[in-house]
C-alpha positions as CSV (number, residue, x, y, z in Angstrom):
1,X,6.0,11.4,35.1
2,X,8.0,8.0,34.8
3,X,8.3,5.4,32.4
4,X,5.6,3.1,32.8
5,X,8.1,0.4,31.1
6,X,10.8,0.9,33.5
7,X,9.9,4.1,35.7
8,X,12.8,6.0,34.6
9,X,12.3,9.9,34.4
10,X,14.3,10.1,31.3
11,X,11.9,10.9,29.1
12,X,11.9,13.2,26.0
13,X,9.1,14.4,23.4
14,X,9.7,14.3,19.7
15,X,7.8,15.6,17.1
16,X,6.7,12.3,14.1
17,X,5.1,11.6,11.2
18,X,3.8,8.2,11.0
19,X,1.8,6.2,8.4
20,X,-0.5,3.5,9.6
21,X,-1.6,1.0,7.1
22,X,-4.5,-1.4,7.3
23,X,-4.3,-4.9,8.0
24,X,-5.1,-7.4,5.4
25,X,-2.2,-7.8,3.3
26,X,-3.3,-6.7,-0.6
27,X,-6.8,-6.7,-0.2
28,X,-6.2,-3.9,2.2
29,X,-4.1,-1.8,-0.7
30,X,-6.9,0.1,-1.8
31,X,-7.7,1.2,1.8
32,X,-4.8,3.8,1.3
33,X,-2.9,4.6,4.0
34,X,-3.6,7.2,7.5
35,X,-1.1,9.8,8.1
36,X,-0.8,11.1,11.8
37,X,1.5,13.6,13.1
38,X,1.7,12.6,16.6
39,X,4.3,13.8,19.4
40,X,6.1,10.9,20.8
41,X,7.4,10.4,24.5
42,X,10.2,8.4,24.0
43,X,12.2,6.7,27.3
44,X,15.7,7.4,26.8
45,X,16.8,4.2,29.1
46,X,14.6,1.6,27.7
47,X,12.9,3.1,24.1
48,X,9.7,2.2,25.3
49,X,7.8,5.2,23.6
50,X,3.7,6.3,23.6
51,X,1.9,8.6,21.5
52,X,-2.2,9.5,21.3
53,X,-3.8,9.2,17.8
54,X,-5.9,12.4,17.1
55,X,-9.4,12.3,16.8
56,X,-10.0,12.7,13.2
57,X,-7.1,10.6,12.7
58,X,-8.6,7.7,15.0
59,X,-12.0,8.1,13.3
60,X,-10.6,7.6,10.1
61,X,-8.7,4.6,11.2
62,X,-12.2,2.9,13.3
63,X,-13.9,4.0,10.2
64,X,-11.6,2.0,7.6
65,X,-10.6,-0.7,10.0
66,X,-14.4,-2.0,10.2
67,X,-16.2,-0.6,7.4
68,X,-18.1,2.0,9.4
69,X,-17.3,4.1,12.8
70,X,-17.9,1.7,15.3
71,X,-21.5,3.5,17.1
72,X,-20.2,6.7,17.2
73,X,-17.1,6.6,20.2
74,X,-13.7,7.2,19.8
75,X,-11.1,7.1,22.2
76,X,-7.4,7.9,22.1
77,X,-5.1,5.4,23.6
78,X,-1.3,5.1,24.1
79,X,0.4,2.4,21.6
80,X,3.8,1.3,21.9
81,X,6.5,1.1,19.0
């Protein structure tokens, strides 16, 4: 698989730990934070790099984001850094 930034095949995987925080500047404080452990495919030529939130990770977020899980569906989706 290539790139999808620059189609290079140099690509590597890399275990994380990221925290996502909730938008809304303080107000959002008591939200707390989400802690996902996702593996990152990281493009040694240009850095673009994706990852795929977890399911009861990306629940939680829907869930906090908007108050309530948004009817029922979750999907995981590629973000970039």
């Amino acid at each position: 698989m290539s790139c999808r930034s620059c189609q290079s095949d140099r690509q590597t995987r890399f275990p994380s730990e990221l925290s996502v925080h909730f938008p809304g500047g303080l107000q959002a404080l008591d939200k707390g934070q989400v802690m996902i452990f996702p593996e990152l495919l990281v493009c040694l030529n240009c850095g673009f790099t994706e990852f795929s939130v977890p399911e009861e990770e990306l629940r939680r977020l829907a869930q906090d984001a908007h108050g309530s899980v948004a009817d029922g569906r979750t999907r995981k989706s590629s973000q970039e850094l």
